[in-house]
C-alpha positions in Angstrom: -3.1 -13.0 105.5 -3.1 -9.8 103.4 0.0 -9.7 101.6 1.0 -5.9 100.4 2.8 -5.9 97.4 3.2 -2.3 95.7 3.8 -2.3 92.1 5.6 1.2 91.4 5.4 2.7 88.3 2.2 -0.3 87.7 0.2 2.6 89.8 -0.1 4.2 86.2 -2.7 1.6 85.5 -5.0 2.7 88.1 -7.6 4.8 86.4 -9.4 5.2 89.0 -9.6 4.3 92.5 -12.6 2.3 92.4 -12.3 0.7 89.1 -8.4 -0.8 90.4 -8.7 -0.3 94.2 -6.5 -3.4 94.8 -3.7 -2.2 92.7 -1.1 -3.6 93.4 -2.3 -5.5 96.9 -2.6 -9.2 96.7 -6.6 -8.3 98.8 -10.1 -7.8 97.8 -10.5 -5.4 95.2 -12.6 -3.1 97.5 -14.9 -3.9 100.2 -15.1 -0.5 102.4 -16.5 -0.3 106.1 -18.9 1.8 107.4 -22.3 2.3 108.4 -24.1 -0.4 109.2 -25.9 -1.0 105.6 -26.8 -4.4 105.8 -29.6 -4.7 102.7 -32.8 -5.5 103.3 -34.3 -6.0 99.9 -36.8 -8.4 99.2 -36.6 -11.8 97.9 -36.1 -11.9 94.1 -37.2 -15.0 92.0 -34.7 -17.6 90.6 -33.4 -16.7 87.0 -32.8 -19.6 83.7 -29.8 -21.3 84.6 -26.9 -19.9 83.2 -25.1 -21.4 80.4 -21.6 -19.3 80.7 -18.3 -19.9 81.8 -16.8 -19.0 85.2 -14.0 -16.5 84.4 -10.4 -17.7 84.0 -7.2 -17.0 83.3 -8.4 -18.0 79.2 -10.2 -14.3 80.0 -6.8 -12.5 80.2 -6.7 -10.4 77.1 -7.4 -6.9 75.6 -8.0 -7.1 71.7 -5.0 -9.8 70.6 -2.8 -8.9 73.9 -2.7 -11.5 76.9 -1.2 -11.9 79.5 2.4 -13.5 79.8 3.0 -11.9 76.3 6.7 -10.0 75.9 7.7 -6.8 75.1 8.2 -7.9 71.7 5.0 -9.5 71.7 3.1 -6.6 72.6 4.7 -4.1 70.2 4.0 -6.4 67.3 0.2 -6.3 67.8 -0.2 -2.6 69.3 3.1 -1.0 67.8 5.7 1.7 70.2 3.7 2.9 73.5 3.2 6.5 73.4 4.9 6.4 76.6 7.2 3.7 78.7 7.7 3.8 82.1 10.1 1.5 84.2 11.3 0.7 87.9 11.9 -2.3 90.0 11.6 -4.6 87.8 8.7 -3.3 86.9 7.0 -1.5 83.2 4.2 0.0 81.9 3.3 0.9 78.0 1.0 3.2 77.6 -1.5 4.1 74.6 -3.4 7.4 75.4 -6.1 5.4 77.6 -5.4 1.9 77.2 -2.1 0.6 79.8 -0.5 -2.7 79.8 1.9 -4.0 82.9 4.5 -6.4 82.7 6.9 -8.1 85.5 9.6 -9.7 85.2 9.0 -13.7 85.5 11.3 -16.4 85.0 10.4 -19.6 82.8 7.9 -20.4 85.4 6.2 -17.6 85.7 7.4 -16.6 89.0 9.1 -13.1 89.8 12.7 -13.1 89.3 14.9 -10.0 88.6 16.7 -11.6 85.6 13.6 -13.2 84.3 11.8 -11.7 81.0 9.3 -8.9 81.1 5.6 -10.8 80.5 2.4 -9.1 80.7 0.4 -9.2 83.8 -2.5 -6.7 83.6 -4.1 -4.8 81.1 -6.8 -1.3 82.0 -8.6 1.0 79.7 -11.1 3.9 80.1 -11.4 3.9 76.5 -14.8 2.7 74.5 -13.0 0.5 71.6 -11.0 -1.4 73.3 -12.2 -5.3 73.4 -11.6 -7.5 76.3 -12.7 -11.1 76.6 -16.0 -12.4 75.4 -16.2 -8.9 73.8 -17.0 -6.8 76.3 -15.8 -2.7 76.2 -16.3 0.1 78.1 -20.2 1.3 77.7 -21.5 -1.5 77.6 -24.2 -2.6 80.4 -23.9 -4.7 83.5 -26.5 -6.7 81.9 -23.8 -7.5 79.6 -21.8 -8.3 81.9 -24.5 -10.6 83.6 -25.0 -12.5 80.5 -21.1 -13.2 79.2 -20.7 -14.6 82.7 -21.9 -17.4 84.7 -24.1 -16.2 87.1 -25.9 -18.6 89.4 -30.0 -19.3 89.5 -30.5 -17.1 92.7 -27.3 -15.0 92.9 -29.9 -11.7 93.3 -30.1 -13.4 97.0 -27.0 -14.7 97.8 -25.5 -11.6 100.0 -21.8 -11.1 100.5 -22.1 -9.7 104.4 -19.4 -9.6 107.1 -19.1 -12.2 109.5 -21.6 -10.8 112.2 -24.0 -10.3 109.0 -24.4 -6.4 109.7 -22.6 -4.9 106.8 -23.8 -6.0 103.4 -20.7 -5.7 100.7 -22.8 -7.1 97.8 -23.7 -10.3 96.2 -21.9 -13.1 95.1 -22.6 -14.0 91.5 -21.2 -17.0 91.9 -18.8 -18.9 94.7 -19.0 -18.9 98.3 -16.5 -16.7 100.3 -13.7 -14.3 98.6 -9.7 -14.0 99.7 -10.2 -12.3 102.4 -11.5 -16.1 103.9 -8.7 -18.1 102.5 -6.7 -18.2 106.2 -10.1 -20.1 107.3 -11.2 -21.9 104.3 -8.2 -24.1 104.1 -8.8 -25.7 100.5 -6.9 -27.6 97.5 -9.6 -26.6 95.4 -9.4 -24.7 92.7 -11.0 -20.8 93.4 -13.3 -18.8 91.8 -15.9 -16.1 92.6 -17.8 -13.6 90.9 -18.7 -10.8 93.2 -21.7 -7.4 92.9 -19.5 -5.0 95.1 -21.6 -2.4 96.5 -18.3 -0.2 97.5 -19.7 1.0 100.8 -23.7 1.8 99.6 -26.5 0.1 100.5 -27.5 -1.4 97.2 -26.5 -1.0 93.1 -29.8 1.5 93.0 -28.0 3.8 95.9 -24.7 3.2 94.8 -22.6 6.3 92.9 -20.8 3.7 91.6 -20.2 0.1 91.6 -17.8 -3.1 90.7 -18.8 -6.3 89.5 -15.2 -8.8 90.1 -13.9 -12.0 89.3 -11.7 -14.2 90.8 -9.7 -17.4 90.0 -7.1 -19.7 91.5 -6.2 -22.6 88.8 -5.8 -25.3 92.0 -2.0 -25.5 91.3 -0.9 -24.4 94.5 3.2 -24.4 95.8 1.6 -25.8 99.2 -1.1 -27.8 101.2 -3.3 -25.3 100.2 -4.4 -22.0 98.7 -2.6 -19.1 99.9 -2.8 -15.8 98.8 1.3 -16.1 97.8 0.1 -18.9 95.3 -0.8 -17.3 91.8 -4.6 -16.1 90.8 -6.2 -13.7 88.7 -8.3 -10.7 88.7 -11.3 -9.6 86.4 -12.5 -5.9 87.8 -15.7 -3.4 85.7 -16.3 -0.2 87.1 -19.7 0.0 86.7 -21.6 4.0 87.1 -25.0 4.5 88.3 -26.5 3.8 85.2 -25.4 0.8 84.7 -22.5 1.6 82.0 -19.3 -0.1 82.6 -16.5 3.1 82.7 -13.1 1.0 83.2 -12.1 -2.5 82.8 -8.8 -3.9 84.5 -7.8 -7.0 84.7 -4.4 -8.6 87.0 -2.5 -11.8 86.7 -0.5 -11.9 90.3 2.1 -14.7 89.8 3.3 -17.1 92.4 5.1 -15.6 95.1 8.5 -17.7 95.7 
């Protein structure tokens, strides 16, 4: 089911490994095997209901940048990159810590060499740069928790691997990831909010963490969701003091 798509010079974007471990790779952003760590922690209590919105592709933006934007787009709002890279049909503008990638789409938003460069993902390491629903680098995960919808007892609802012996984290919100879509088999729209532990036990044994969104629009080119159909990507490297260091976000179009 894992489709591998490498993206080139778009590699530039990946601050670090953990914060954009599915550069590029139409996959889970990073769920690492190992040990068996399967978290036994004890039952926490049901939180307010939350009054947030899921993430979607509205959440695509970086100060007044978002995604599909062009070239000329761009430079209107952030001015010339201090650096431009290109290849395959592929580019990357670059301002000191902030990166933004474009592919080249054609008028409906699907790859095509003779298409228009548009925006499809945006990273930055740096502390003033302002994603959606305001949230930056050092900020908290509780911040995080808060700008998002979260459900009632998401502090129980493990993400584990099929014969329940690894624990990967906990599922904010939704009920299986891409990695399920071969068995799933929905015309649903998609979307998840995942706690990814990144191989540790738990967030308090963790080095460092991720906390990821995902969202298929239901507008699929088949009988169901695929991971060829077009989705997004919401990723916040989190450390283990609960900062957020990177934020990365990914539109992957349609594949044709």
């Amino acid at each position: 089911m894992i489709r591998l798509k490498k993206y080139g010079v778009l590699a530039a974007l990946c601050f670090t490994v953990v914060t954009l471990g599915a550069c590029g790779k139409r996959t889970e952003a990073v769920i690492t095997d190992g040990e068996d760590i399967t978290d036994t922690s004890v039952e926490y209590p049901t939180l307010e209901e939350s009054h947030e919105d899921i993430f979607t592709y509205n959440d695509l933006k970086v100060g007044n940048v978002t995604y599909l934007m062009t070239e000329a787009q761009v430079k209107s709002i952030l001015g010339k990159p201090t650096e431009e890279t290109e290849n395959n049909n592929e580019k990357i503008y670059s301002y000191n810590e902030l990166s933004i990638g474009f592919e080249k789409l054609d008028d409906d938003n699907r790859e095509d060499a003779n298409g228009t460069y548009k925006v499809t993902r945006a990273a930055s390491i740096k502390t003033n740069d302002i994603f959606s629903r305001n949230m930056k680098v050092g900020d908290s995960v509780d911040d995080i928790i808060k700008s998002y919808y979260r459900d009632q007892n998401y502090q129980n609802h493990l993400y584990v691997s099929e014969d329940k012996t690894l624990t990967y984290g906990k599922f904010l919100y939704g009920e299986f990831t891409t990695n399920e879509l071969e068995k799933i088999n929905t015309k649903d729209p998609i979307a998840y909010g995942l706690i990814n532990y990144n191989g540790y036990n738990s967030i308090e044994t963790a080095e460092s963490y991720n906390v990821e969104f995902t969202y298929f629009d239901g507008k699929y080119k088949g009988s169901q969701a695929t991971i060829d159909d077009d989705f997004a990507t919401l990723n916040f490297e989190i450390d283990n003091n609960g900062k957020i260091t990177g934020i990365s976000w990914f539109y992957y179009p349609e594949q044709k």
